[in-house]
N, C-alpha and C positions, 0 to 999 in steps of 0.2 A: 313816373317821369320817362322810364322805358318807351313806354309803348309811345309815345307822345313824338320822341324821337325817333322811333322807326317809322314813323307814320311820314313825320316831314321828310325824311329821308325817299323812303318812297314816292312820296309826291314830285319832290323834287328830282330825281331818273327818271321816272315817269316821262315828266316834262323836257328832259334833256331828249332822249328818246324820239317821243312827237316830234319835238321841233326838227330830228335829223332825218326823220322818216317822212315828213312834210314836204323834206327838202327833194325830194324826186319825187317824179310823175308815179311811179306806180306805187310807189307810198300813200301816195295823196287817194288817189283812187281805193285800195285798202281801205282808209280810212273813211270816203266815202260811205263805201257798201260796208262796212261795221257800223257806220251811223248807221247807215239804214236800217239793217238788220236788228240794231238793237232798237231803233223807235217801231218796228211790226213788234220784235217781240212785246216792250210794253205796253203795246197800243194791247198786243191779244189779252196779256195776264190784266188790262183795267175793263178788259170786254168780260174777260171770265168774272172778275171782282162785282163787275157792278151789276151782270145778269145774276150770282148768286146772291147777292143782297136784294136786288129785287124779287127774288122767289123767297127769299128770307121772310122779307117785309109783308108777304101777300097771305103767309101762313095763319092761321087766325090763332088768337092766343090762347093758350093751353092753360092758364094760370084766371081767365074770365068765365 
């Protein structure tokens, strides 16, 4: 039940937080460029994911 309550708790600062950092222009901006950055990073780690599953997949079976 711990963890369940740090977690809301978290969530919630969290969101106090944003919403004051929202609250000015170069906050907002910040928050921008961390969206951004973080949709290149995952865009790169599903480009890695999915080219090694494709060389995964292309591997001929070892067990036929």
């Amino acid at each position: 039940m711990k963890p369940v309550f740090f977690v809301a708790v978290g969530v919630v600062i969290g969101a106090l937080v944003a919403s004051r950092v929202t609250a000015t222009t170069g906050g907002r901006r910040f928050l921008v460029e961390l969206d951004t950055r973080t949709k290149a990073f995952r865009s790169a780690i599903l480009d890695g994911y999915r080219s090694r599953e494709a060389e995964l997949r292309a591997r001929p079976d070892p067990d036929a």
